[in-house]
N, C-alpha and C positions, 0 to 999 in steps of 0.2 A: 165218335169213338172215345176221344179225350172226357168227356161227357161221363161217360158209363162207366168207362175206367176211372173215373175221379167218386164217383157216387158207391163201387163197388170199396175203393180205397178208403175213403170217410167212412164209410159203416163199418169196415173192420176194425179200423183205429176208435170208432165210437162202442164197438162191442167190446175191443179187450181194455180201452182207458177205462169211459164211463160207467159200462157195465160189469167188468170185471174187475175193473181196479187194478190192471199193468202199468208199470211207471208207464209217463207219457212217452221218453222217449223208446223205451224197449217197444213199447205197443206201435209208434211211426213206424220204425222199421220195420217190426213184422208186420204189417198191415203192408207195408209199402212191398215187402219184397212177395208175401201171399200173393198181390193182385200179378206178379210176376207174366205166368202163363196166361191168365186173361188178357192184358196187355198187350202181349206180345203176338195171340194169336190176333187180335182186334186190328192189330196196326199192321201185321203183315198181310191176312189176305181182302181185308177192306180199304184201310186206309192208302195203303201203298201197293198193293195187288204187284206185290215183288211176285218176283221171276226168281230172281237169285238164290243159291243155294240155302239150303236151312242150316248147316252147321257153321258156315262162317257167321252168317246174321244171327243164329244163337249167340256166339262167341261175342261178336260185336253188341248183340245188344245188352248182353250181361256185364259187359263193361258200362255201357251206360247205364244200366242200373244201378251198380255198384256205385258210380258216381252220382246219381241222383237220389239214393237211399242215404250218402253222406249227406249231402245238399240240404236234403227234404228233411232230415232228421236235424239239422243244424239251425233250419230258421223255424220250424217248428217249438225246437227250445228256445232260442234267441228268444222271439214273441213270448212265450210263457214267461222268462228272464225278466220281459217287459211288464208281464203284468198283462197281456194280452190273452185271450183264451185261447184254447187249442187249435181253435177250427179259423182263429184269422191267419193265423200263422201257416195254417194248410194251406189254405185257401192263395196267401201269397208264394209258399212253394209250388205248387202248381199252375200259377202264374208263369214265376220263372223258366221250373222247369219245359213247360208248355211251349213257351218262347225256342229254349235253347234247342228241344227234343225236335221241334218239324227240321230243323234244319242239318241236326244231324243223323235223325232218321233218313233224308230225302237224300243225303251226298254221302252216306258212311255206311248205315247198316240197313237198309234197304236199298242201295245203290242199285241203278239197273245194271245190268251184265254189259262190258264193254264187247264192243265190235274186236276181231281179232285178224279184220282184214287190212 
């Protein structure tokens, strides 16, 4: 899933930088928050085959968007700052992110539903 979601992510940031000429970091962030839905459906009924409601895990996951659209938008420029090209800098926020993301998908926003006996 992270896979498809990361390939789907690059080409969109590669269509509004490279191709269109969006500053880089405006194009991060609309690239990053675009792949939004794709995402979201990928990792709820494949990767994590939640149970749990949709509107709280919307809410939750949009919070983690929110903070990985900072995140991802922040070492994306850093690396350019450096002198690095776009796509190392991706390529290390998604790293990160990827790290942080299973473990707060797994215990936060695809939590499975508690026993209530």
């Amino acid at each position: 899933m992270g896979g498809l979601a990361f390939l789907f992510d690059a080409g969109l940031l590669w269509l509004l930088h490279d191709a269109i000429g969006i500053d880089l970091a405006v194009s991060t962030a609309v690239a990053f928050l675009l792949s939004f839905a794709v995402t979201y459906t990928l990792q709820r009924k494949f990767a994590f085959s939640s149970d749990s409601s949709v509107a709280p895990s919307v809410f939750r996951y949009t919070v983690l968007v929110i903070f990985n659209t900072l995140a991802t938008t922040a070492i994306v420029w850093f690396g350019s700052v450096l002198g690095l090209p776009w796509i190392i800098g991706k390529v290390a926020a998604v790293v990160a992110t990827t790290i942080w993301n299973y473990f707060v998908y797994r215990h936060w926003v695809f939590a499975p539903k508690k026993d209530k006996g």
